[in-house]
Backbone as JSON Lines, residues from 0, in Angstrom:
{"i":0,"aa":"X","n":[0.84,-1.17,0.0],"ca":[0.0,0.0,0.0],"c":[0.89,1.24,0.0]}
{"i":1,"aa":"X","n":[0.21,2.17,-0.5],"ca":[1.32,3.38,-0.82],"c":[1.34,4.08,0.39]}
{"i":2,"aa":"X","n":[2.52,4.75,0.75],"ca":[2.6,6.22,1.83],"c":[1.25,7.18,1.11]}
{"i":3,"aa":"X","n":[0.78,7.44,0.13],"ca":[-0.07,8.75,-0.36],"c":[-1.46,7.87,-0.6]}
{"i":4,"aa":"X","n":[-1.77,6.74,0.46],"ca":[-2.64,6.24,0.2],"c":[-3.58,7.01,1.11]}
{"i":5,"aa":"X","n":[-5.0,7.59,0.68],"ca":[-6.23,8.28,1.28],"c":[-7.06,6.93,2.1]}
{"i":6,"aa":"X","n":[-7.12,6.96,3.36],"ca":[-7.59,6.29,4.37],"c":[-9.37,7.06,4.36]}
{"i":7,"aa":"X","n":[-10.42,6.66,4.28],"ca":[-11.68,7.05,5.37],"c":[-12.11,6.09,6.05]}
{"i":8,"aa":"X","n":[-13.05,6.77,6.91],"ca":[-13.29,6.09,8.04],"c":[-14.64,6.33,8.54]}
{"i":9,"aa":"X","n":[-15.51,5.46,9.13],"ca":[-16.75,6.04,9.66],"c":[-17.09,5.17,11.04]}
{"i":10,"aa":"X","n":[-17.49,6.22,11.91],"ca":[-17.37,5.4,13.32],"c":[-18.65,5.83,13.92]}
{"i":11,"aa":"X","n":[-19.48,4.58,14.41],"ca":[-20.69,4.96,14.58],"c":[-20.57,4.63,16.31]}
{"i":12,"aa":"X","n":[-21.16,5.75,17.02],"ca":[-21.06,5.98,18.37],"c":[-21.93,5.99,18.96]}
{"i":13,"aa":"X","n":[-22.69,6.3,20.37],"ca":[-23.64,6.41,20.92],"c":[-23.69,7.36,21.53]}
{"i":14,"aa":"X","n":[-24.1,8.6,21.19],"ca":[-23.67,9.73,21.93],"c":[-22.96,9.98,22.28]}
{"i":15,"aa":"X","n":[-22.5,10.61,23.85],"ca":[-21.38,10.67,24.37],"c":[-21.01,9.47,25.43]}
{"i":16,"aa":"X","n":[-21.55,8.76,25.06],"ca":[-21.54,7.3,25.97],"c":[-19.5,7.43,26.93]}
{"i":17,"aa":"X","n":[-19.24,6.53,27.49],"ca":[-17.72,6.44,27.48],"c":[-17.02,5.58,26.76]}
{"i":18,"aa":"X","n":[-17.7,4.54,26.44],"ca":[-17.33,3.85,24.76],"c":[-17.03,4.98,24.03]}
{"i":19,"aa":"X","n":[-18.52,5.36,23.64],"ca":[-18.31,6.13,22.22],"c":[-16.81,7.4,22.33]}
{"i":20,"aa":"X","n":[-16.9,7.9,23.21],"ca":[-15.42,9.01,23.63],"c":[-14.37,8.1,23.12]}
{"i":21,"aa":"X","n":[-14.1,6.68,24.41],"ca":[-12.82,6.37,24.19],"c":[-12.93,5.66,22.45]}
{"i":22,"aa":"X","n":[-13.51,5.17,21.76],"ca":[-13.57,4.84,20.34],"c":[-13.58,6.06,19.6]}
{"i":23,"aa":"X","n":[-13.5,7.42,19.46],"ca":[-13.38,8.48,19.06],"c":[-11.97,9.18,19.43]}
{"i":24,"aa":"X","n":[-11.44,8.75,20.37],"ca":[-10.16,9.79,20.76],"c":[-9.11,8.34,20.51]}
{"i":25,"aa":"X","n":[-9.17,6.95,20.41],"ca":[-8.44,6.07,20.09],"c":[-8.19,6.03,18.95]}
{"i":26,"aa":"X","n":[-9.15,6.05,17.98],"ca":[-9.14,6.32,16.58],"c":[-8.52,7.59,16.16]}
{"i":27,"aa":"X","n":[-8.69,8.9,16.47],"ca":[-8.01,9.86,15.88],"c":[-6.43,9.88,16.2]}
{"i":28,"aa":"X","n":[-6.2,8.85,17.37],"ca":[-4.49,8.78,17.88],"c":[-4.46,7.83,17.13]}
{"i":29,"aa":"X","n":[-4.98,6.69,16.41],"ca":[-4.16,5.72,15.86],"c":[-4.12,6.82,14.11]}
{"i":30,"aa":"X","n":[-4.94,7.65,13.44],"ca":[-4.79,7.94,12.75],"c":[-3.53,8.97,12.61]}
{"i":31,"aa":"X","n":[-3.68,9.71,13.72],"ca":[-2.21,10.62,13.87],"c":[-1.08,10.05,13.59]}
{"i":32,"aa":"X","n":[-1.11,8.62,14.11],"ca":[0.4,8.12,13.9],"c":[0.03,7.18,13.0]}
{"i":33,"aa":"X","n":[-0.07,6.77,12.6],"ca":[-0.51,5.9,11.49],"c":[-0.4,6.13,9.64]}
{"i":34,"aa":"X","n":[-1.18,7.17,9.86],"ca":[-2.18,8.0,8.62],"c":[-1.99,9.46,8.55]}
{"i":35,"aa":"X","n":[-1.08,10.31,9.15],"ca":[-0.78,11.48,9.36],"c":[-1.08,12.13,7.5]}
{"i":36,"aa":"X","n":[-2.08,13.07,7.71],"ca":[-2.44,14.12,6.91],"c":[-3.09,13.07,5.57]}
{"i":37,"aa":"X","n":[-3.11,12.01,5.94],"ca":[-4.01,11.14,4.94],"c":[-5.27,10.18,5.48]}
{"i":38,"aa":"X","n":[-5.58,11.14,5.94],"ca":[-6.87,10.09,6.73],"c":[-8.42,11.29,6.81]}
{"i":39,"aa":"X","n":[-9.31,10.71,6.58],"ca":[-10.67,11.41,6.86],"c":[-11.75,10.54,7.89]}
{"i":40,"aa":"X","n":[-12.24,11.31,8.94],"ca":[-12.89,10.62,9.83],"c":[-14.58,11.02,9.62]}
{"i":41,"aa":"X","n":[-15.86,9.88,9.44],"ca":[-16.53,10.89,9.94],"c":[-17.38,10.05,10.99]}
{"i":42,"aa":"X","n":[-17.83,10.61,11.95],"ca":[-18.53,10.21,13.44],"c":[-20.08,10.53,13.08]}
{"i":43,"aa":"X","n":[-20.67,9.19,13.22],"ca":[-21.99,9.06,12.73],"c":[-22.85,8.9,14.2]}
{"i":44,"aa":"X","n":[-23.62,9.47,15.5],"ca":[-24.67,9.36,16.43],"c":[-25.38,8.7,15.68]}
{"i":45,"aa":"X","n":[-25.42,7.39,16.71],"ca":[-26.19,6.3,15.89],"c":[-28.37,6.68,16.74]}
{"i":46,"aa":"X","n":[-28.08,7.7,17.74],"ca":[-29.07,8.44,18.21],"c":[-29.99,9.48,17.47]}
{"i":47,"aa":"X","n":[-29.11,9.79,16.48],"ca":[-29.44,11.02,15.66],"c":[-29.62,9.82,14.39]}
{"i":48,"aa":"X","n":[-29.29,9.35,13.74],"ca":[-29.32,8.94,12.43],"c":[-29.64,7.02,12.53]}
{"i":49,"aa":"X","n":[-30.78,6.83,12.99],"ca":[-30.77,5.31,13.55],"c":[-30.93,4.95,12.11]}
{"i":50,"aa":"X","n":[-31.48,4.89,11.21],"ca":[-31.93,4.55,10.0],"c":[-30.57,4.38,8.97]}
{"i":51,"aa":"X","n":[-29.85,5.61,8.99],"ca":[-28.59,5.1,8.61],"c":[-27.77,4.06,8.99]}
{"i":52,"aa":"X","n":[-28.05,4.26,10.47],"ca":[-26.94,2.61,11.49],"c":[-27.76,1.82,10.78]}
{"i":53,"aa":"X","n":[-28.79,1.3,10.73],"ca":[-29.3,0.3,9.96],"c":[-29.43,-0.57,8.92]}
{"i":54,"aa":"X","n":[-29.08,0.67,7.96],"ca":[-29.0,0.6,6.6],"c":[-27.71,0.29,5.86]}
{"i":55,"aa":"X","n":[-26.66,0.33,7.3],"ca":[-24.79,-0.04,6.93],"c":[-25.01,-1.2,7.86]}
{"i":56,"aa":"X","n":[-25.99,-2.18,8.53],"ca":[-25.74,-3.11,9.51],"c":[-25.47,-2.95,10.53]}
{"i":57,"aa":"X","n":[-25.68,-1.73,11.37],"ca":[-24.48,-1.23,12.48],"c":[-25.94,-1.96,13.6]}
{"i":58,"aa":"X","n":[-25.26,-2.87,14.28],"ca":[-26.3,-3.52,15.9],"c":[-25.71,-2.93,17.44]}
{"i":59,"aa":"X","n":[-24.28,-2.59,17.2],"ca":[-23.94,-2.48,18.66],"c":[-22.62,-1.24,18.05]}
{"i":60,"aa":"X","n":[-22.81,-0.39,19.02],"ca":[-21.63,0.58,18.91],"c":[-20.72,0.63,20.28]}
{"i":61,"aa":"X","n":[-19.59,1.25,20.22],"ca":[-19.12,1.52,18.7],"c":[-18.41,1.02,17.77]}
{"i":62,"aa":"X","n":[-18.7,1.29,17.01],"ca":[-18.51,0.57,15.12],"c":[-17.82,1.25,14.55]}
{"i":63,"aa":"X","n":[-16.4,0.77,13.96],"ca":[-15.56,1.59,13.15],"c":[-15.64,0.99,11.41]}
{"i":64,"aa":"X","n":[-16.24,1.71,10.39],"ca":[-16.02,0.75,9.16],"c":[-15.03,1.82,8.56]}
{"i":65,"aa":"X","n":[-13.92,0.51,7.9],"ca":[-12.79,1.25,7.01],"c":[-13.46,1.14,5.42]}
{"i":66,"aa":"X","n":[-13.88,2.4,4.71],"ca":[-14.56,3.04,3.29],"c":[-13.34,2.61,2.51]}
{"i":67,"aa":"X","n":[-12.29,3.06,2.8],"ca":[-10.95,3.02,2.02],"c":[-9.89,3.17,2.22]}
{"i":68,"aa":"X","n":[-9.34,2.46,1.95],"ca":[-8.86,1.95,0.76],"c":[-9.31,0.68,0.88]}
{"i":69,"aa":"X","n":[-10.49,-0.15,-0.23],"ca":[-11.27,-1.24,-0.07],"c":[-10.11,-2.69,0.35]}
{"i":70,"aa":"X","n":[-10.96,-3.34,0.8],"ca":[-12.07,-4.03,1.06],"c":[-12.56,-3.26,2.18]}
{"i":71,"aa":"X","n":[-13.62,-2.65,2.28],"ca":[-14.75,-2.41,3.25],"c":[-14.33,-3.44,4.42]}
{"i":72,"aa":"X","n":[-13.86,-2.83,5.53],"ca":[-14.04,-3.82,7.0],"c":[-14.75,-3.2,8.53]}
{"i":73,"aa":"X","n":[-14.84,-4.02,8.89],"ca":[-15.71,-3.52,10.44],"c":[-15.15,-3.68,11.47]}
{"i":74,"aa":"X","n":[-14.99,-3.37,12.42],"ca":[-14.53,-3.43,13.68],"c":[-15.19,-2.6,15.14]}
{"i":75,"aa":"X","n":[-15.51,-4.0,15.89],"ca":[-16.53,-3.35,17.4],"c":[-15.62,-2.69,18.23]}
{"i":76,"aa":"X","n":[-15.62,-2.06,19.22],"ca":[-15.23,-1.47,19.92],"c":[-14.86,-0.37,20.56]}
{"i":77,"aa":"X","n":[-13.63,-0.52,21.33],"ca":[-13.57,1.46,21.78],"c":[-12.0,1.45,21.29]}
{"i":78,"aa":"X","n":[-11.64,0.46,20.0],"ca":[-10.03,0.5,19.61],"c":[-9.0,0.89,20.22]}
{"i":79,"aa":"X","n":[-8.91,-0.23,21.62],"ca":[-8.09,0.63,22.49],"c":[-6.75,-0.39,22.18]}
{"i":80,"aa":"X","n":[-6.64,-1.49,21.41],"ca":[-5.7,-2.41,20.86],"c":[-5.02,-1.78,19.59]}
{"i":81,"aa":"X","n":[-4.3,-0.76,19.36],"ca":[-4.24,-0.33,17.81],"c":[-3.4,-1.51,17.05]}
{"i":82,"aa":"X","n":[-2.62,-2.48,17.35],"ca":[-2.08,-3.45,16.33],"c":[-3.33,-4.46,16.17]}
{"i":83,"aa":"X","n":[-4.01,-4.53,16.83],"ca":[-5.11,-5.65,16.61],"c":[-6.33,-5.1,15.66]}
{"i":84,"aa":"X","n":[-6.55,-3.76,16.28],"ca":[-7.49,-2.75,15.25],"c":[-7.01,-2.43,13.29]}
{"i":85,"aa":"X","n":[-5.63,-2.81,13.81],"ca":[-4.75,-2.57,12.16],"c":[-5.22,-4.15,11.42]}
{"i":86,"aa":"X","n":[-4.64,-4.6,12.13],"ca":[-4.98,-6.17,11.82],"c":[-6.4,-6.72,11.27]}
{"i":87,"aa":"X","n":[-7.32,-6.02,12.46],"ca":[-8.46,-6.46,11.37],"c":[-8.85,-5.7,10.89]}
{"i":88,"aa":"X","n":[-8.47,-4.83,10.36],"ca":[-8.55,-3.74,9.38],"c":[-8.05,-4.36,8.11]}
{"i":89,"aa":"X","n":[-7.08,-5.09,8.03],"ca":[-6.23,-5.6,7.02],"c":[-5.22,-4.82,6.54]}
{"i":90,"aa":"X","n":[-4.64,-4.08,7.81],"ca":[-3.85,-3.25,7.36],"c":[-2.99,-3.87,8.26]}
{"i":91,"aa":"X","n":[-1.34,-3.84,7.89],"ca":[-0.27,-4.55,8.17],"c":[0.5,-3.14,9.3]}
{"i":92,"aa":"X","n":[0.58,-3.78,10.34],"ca":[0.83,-2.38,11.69],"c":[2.02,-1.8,11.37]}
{"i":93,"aa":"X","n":[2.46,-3.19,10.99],"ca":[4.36,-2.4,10.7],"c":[4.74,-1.14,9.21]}
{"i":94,"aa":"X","n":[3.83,-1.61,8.64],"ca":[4.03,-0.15,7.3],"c":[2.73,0.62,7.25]}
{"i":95,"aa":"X","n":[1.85,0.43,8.11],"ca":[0.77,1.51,8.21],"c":[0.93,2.54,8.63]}
């Protein structure tokens, strides 16, 4: 995968739950070091937009799906594991 590869991301939360925080501030630190100036996040309230959680499969938050660079993957939690979060991401920790 390239260094100028464009990462997005969509992370579906539950308000301000303490999940949803720590899966929001874990994710933007694994993107800092990770993905620096190539990454786009966007944070979906699965409170505000239930029909959308629905309509992507989302049952339990929080839910991180990687858009791109495909294959489309999912991951539960509050990503507080970032080599395991890379991993099933299908992204390889050591050149990410």
């Amino acid at each position: 995968m390239s260094r100028n590869t464009m990462f997005r991301f969509r992370l579906y939360v539950a308000g301000d739950s303490h999940n949803s925080a720590l899966a929001v501030g874990n994710l933007n630190a694994l993107c800092r070091a990770h993905f620096p100036g190539r990454h786009s996040i966007e944070v979906v309230n699965v409170f505000q937009e239930q029909k959308r959680a629905l309509a992507d499969g989302i049952f339990m938050t929080p839910t991180l799906i990687k858009l791109s660079p495909g294959p489309v993957q999912k991951v539960v939690g509050t990503l507080c594991q970032t080599q395991t979060v890379l991993l099933a991401l299908g992204l390889d920790p050591i050149a990410a």
